[in-house]
Residue frames as a rotation matrix with the C-alpha (Angstrom) as fourth column:
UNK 1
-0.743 0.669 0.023 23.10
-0.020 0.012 -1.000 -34.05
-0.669 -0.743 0.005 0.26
UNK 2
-0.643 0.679 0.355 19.95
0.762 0.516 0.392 -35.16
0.083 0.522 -0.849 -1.09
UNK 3
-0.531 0.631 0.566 16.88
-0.263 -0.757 0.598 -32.74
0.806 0.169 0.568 -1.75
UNK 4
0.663 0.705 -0.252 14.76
0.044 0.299 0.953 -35.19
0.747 -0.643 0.167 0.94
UNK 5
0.101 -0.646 -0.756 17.56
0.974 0.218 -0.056 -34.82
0.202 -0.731 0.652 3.34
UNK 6
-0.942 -0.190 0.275 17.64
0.162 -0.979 -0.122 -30.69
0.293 -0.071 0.954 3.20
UNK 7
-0.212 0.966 0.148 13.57
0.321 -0.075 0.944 -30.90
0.923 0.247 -0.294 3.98
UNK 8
0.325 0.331 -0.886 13.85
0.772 0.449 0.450 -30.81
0.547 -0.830 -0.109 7.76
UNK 9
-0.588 -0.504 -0.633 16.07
0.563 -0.817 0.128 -27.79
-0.581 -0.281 0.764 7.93
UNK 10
-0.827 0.363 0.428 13.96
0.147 -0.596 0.789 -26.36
0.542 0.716 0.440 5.31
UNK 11
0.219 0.976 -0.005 11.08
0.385 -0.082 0.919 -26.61
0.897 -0.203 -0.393 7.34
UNK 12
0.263 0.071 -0.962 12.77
0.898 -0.381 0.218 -25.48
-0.352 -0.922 -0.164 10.56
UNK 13
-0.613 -0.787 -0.066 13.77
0.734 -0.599 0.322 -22.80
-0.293 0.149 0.944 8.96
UNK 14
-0.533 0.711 0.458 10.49
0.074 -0.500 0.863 -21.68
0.843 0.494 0.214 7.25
UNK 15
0.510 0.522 -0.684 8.80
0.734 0.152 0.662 -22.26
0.449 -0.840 -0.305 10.94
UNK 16
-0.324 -0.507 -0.799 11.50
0.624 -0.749 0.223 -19.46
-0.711 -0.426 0.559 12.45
UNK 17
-0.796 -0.185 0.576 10.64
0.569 -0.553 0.609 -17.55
0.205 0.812 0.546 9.66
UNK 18
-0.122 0.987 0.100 6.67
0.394 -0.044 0.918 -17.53
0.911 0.152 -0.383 10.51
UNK 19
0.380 0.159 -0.911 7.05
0.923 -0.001 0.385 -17.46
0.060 -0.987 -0.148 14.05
UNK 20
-0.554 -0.545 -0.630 9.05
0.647 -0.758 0.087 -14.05
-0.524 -0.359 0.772 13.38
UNK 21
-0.833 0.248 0.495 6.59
0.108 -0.805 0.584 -12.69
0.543 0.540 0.643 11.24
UNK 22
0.246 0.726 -0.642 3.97
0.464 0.494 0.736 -13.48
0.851 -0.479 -0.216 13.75
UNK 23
-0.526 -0.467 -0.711 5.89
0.849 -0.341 -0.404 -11.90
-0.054 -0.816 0.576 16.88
UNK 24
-0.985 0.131 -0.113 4.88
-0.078 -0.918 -0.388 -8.03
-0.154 -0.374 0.915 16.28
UNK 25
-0.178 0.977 -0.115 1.01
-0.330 0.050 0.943 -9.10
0.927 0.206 0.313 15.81
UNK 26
-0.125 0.106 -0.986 1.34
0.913 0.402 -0.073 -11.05
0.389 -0.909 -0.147 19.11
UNK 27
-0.791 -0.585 -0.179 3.29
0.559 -0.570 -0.603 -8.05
0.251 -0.577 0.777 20.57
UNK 28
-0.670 0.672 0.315 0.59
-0.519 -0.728 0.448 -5.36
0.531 0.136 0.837 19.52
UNK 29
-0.117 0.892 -0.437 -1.97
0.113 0.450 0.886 -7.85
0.987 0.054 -0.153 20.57
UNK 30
-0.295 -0.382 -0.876 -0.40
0.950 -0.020 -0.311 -8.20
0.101 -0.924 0.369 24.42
UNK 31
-0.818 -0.567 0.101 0.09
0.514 -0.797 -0.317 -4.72
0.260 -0.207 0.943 24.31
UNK 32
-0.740 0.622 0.255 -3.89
-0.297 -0.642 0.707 -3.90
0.603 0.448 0.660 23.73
UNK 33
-0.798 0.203 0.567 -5.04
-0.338 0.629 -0.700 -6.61
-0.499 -0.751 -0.434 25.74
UNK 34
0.420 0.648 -0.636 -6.79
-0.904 0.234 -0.358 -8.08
-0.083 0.725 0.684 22.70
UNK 35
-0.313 -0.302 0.900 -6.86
0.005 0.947 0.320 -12.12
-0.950 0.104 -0.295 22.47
UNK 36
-0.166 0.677 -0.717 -7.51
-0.934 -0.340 -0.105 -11.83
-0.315 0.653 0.689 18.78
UNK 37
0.508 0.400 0.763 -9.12
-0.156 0.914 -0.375 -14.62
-0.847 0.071 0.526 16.83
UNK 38
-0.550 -0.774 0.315 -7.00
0.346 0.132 0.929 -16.27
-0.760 0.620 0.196 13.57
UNK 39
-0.612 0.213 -0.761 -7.63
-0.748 -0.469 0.470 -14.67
-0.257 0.857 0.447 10.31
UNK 40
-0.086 0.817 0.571 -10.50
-0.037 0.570 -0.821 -16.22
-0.996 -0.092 -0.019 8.47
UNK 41
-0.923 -0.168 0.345 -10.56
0.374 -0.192 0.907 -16.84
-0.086 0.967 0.240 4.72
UNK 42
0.555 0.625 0.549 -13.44
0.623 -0.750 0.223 -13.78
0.551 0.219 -0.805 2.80
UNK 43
0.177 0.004 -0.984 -11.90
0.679 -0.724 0.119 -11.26
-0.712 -0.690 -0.131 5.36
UNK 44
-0.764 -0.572 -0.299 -10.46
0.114 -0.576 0.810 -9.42
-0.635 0.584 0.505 1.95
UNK 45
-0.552 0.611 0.568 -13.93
0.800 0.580 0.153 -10.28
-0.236 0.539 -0.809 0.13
UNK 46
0.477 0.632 -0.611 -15.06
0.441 -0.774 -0.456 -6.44
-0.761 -0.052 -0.647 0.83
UNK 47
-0.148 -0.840 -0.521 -12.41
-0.136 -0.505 0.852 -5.37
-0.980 0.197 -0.039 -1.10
UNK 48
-0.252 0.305 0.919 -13.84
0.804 0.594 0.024 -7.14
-0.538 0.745 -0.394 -4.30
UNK 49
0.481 0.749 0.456 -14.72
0.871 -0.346 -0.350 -4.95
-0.104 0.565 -0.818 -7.35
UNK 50
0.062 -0.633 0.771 -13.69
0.760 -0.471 -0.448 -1.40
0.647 0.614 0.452 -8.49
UNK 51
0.342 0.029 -0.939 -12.77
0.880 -0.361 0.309 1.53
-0.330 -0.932 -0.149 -6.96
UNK 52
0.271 -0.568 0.777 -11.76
0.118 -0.782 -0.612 5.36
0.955 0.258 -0.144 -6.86
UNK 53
0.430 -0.379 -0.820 -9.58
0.884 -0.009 0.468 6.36
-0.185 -0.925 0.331 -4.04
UNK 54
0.773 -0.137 0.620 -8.87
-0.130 -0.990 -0.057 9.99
0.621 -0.036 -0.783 -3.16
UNK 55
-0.199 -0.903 -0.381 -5.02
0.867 0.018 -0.498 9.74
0.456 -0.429 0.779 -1.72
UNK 56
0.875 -0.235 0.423 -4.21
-0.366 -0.894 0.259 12.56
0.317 -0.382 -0.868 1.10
UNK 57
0.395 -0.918 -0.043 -0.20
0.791 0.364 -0.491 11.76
0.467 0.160 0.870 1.40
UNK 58
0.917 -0.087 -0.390 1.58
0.108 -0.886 0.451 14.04
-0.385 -0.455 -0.803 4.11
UNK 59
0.455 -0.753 0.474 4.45
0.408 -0.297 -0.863 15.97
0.791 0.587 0.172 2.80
UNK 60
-0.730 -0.589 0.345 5.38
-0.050 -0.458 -0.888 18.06
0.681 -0.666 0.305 5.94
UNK 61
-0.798 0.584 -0.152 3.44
0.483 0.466 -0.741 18.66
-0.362 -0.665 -0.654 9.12
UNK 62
0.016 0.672 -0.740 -0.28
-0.165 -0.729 -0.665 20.40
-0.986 0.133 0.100 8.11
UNK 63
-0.293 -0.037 -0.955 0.58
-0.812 -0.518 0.269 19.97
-0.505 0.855 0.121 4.65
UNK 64
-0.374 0.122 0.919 -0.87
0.217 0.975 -0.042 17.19
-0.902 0.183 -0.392 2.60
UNK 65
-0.786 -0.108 -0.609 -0.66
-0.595 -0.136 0.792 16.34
-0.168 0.985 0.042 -0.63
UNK 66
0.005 0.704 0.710 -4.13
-0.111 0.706 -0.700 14.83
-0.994 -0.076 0.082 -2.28
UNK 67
-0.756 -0.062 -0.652 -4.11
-0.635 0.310 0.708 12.76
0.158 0.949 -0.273 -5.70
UNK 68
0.419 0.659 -0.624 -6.66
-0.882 0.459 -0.106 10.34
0.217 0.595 0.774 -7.80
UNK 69
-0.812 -0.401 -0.425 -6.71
-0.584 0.588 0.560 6.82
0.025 0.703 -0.711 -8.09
UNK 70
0.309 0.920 -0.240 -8.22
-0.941 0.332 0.061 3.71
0.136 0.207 0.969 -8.98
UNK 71
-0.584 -0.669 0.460 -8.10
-0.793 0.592 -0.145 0.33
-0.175 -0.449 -0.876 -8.31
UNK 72
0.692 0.676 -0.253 -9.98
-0.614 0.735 0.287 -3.46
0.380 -0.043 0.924 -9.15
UNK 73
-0.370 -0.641 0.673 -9.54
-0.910 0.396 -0.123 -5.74
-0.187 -0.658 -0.730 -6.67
UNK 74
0.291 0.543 -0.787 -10.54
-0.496 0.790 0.361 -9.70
0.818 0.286 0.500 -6.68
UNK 75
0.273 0.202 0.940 -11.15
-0.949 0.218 0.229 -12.20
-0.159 -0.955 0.251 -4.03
UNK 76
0.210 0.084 -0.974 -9.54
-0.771 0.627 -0.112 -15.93
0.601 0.775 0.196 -5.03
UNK 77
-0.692 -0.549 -0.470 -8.85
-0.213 0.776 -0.593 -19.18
0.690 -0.311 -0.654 -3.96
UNK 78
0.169 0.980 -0.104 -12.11
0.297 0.050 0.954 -18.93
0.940 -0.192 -0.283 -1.84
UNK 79
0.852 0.289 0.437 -11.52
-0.096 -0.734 0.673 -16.03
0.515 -0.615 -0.597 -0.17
UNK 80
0.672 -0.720 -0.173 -7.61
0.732 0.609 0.305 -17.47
-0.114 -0.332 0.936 1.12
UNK 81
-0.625 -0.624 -0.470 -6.09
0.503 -0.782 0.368 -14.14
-0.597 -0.007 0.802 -1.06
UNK 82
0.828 0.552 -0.103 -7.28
0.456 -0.768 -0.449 -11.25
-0.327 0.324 -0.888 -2.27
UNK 83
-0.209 -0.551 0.808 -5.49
0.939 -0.345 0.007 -9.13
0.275 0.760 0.590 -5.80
UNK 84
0.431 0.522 -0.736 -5.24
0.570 -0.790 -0.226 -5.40
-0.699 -0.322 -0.638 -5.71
UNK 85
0.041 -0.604 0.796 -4.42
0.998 -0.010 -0.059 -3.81
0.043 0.797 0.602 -8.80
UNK 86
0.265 0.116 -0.957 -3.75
0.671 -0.735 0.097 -0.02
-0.693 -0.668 -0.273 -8.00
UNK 87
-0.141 -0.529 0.837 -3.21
0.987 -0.143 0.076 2.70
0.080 0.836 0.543 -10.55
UNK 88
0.350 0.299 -0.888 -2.82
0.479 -0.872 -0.105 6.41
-0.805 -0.388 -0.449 -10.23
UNK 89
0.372 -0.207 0.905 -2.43
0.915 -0.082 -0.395 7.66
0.156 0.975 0.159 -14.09
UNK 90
0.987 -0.128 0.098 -1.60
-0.149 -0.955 0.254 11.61
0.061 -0.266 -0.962 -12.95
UNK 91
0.439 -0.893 0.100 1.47
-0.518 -0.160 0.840 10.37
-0.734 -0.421 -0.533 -11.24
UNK 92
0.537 -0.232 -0.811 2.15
-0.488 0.699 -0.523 7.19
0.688 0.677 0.262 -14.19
UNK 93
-0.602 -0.250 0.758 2.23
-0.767 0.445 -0.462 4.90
-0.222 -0.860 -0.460 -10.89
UNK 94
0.742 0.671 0.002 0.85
-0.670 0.741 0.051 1.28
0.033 -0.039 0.999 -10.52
UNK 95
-0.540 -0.799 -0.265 1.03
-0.653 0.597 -0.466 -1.43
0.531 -0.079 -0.844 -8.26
UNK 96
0.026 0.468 -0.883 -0.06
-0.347 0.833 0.431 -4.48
0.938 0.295 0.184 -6.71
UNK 97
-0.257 0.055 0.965 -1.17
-0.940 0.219 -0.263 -5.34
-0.225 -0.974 -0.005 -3.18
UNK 98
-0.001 0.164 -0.987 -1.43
-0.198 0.967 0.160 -9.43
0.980 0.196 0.032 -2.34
UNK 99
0.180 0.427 0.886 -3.10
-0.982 0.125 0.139 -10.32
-0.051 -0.896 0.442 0.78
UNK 100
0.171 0.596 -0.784 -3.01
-0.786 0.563 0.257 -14.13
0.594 0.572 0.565 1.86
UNK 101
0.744 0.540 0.394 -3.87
-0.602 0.286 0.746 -16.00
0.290 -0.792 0.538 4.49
UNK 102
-0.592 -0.663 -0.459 -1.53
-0.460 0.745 -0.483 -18.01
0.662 -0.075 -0.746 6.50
UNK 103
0.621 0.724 -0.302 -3.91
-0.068 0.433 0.899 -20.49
0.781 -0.537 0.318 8.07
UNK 104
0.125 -0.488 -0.864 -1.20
0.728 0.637 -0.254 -22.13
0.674 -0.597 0.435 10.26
UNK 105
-0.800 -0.571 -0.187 -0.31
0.516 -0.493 -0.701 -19.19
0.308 -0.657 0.689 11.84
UNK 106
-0.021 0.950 -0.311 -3.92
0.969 -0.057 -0.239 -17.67
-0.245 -0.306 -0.920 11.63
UNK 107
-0.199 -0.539 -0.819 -2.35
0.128 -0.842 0.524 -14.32
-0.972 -0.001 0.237 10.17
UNK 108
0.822 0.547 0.156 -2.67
0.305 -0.194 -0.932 -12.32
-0.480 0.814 -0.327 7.10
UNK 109
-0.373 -0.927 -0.037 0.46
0.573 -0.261 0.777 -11.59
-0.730 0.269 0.629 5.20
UNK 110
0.817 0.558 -0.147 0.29
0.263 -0.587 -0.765 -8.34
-0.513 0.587 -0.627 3.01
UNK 111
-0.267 -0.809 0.523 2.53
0.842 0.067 0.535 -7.99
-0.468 0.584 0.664 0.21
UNK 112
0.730 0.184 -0.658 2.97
-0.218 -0.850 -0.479 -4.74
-0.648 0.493 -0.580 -1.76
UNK 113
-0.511 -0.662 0.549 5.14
0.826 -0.201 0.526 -4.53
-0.238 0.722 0.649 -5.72
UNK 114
0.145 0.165 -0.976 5.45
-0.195 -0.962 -0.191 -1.37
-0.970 0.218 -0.107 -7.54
UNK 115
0.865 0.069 0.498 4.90
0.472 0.229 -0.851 -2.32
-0.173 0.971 0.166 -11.22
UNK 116
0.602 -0.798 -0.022 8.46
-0.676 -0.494 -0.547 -0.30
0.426 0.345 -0.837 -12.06
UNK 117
-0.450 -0.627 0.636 10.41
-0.847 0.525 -0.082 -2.71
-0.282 -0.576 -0.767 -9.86
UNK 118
0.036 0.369 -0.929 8.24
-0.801 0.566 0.193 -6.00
0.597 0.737 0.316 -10.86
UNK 119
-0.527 -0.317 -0.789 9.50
0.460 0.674 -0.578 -8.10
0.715 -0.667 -0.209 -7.43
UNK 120
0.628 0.519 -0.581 7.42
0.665 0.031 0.746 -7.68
0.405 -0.854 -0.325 -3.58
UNK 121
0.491 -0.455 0.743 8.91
-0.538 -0.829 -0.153 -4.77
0.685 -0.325 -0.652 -1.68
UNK 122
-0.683 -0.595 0.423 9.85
-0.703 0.380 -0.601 -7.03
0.197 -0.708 -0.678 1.49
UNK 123
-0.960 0.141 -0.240 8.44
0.169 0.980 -0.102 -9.89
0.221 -0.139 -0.965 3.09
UNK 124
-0.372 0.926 -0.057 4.81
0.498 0.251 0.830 -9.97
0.783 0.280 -0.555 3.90
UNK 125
-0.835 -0.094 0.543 3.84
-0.420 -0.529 -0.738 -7.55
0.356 -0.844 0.402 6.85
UNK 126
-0.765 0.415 -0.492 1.36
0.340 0.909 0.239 -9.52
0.546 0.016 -0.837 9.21
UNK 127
-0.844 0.428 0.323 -1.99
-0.534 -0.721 -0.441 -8.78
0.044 -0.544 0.838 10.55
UNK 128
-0.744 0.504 -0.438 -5.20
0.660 0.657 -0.364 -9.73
0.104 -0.561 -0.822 11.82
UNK 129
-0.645 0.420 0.639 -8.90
-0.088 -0.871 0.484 -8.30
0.759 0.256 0.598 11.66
UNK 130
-0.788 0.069 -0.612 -10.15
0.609 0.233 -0.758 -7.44
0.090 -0.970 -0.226 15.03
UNK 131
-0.278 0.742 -0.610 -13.94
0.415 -0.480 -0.773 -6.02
-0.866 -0.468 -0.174 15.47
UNK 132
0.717 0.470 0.515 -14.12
0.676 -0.285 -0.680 -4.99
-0.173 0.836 -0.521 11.74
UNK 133
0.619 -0.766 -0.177 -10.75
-0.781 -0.624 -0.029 -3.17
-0.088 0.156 -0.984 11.74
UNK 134
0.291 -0.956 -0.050 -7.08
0.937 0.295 -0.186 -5.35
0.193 0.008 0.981 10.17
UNK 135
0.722 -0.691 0.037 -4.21
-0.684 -0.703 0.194 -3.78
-0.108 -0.165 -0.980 11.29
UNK 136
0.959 -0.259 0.118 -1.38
0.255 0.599 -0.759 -4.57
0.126 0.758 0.640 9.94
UNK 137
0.893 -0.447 -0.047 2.06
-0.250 -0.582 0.774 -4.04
-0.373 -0.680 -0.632 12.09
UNK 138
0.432 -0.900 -0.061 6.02
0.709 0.381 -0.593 -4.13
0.557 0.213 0.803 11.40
UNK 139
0.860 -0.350 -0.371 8.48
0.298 -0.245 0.922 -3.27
-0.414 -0.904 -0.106 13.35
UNK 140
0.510 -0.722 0.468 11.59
0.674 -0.003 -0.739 -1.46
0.535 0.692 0.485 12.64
UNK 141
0.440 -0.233 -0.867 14.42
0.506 -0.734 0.454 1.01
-0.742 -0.638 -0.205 13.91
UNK 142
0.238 -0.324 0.916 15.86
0.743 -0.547 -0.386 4.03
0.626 0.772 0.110 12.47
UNK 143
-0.287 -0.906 0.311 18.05
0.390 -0.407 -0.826 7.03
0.875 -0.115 0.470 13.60
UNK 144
-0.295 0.378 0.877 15.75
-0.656 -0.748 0.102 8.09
0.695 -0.545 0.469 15.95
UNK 145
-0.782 0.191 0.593 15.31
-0.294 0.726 -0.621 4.29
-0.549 -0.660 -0.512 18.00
UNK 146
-0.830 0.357 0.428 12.39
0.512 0.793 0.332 2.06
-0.221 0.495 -0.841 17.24
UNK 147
-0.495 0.742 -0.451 9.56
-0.824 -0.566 -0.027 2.78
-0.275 0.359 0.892 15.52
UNK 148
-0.659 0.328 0.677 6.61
0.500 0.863 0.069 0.31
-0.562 0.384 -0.732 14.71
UNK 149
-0.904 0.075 -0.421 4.36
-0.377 -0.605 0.702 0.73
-0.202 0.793 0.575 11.33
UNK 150
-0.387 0.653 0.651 0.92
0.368 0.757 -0.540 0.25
-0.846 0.031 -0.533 10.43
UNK 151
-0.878 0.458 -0.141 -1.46
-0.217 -0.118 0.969 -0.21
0.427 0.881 0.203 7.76
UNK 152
-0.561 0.811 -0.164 -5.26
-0.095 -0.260 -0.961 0.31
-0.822 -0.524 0.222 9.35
UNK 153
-0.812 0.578 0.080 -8.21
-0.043 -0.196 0.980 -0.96
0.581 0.793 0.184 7.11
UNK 154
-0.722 0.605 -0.335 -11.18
0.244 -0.230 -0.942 0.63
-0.647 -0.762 0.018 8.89
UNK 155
-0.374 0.649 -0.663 -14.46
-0.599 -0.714 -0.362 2.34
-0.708 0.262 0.656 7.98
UNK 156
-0.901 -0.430 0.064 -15.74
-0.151 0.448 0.881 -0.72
-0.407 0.784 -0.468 6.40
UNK 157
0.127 0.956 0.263 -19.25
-0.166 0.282 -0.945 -0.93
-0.978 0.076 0.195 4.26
UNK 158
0.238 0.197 0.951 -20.64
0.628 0.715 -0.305 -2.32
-0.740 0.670 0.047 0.98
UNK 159
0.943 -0.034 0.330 -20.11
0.309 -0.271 -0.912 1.17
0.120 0.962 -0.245 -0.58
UNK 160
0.198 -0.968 0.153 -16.21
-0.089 -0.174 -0.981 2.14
0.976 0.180 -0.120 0.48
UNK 161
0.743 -0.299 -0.599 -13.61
0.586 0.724 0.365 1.78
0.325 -0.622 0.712 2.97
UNK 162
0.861 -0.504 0.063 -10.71
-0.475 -0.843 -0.251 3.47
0.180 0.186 -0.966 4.19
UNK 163
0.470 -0.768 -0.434 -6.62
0.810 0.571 -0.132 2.49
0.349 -0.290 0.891 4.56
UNK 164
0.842 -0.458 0.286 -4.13
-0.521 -0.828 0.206 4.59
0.143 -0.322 -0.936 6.42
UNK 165
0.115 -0.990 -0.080 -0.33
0.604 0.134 -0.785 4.22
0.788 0.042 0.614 6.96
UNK 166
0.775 -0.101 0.624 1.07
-0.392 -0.851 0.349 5.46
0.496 -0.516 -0.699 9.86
UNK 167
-0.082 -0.640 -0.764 4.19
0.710 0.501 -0.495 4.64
0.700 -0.583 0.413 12.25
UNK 168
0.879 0.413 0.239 4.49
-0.215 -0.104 0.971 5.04
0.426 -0.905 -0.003 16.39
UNK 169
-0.049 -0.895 -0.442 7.09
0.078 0.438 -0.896 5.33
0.996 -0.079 0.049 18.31
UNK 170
-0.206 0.571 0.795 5.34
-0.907 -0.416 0.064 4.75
0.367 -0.708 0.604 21.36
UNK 171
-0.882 0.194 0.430 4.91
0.049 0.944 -0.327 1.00
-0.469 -0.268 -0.842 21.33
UNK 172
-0.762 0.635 0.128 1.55
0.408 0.317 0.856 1.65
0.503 0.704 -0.501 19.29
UNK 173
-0.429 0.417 -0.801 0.16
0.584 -0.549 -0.598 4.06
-0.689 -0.724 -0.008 22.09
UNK 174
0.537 0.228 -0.812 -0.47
-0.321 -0.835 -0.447 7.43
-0.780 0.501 -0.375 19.59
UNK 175
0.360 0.125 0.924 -0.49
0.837 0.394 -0.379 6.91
-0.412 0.910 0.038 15.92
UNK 176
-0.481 -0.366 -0.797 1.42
-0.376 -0.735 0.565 9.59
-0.792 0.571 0.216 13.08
UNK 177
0.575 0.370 0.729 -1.24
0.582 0.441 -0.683 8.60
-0.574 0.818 0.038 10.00
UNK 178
-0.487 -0.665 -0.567 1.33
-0.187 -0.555 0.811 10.07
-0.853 0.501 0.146 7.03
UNK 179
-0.973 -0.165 -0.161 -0.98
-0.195 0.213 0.958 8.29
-0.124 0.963 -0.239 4.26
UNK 180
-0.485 0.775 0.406 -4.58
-0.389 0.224 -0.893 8.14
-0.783 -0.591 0.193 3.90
UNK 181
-0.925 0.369 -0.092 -6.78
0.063 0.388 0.920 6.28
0.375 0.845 -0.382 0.96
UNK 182
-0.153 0.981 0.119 -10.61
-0.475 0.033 -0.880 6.70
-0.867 -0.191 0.461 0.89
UNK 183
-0.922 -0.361 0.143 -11.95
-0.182 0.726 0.663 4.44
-0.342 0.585 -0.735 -1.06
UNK 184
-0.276 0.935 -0.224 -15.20
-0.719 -0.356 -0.597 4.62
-0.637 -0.004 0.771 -3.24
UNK 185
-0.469 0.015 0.883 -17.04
0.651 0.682 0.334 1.62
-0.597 0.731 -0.330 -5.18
UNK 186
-0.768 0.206 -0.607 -17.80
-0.636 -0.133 0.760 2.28
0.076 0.969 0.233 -9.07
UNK 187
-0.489 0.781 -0.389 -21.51
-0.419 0.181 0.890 1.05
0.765 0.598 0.239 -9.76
């Protein structure tokens, strides 16, 4: 078989691929009764420039651990993806968010490496800013039945932002935030 002969399966294949990363953004959408509009390249453009970020990181219930970091982010390709270099020197941690647009699908794909490992944790988790808030959803089960995960950038303005982490096993009814980041600009 020829490379131009493997192109058509390659492309149905990369089209099932999207269409499943795309599914739990629908879902959530349906679920909110939100028709949302398709991602827009700049949506990551706040994110430009430096940062300190005060981590609060639950450990048990009530209890929460709070560390330092920092972070310089950049906006490229005109505004299409957006770099996040992350570093928390206390712990000797640092890694690398990649944001980037999938026009076709109208969807953001967020990507996350830990500089110790050097490869993308898993596949891109999709999302979609809606009123000044991305969320960012995956689905998943574990011992306890399904569970769906988010990543929540909210609280946006010119001087900081905020991200949380949380997972629902509700269908996305009542949030568990387990991870919070405030986020302050530097000059």
């Amino acid at each position: 078989m020829t490379d131009a002969s493997l192109r058509p399966a390659r492309r149905a294949v990369l089209k099932t691929a999207a269409g499943l990363a795309v599914a739990p953004v629908l879902t959530a959408a349906k679920a909110t009764g939100q028709s949302p509009a398709p991602a827009r390249p700049g949506e990551f453009d706040f994110l430009s420039g430096e940062w300190r970020i005060l981590n609060r990181r639950l450990k048990g219930p009530g209890d929460w651990d709070e560390f330092e970091g920092e972070a310089t982010c950049w906006s490229i390709l005109g505004g299409v993806a957006s770099v996040e270099e992350l570093r928390i020197p206390a712990r000797d941690f640092s890694g690398m968010g990649l944001r980037t647009l999938d026009a076709a699908n109208g969807v953001w794909l967020d990507y996350w490496m830990n500089a110790k490992a050097g490869v993308p944790g898993s596949a891109g988790t999709p999302g979609r800013f809606v009123d000044g808030v991305g969320n960012f959803d995956s689905a998943d089960t574990d011992e306890q039945g399904a569970v769906l995960y988010r990543g929540c950038w909210d609280q946006i303005t010119a001087a900081g932002c905020r991200w949380r982490q949380g997972a629902s096993r509700d269908g996305g009814t009542t949030w568990g935030w387990n991870w919070i980041m405030q986020w302050t600009r530097v000059g």
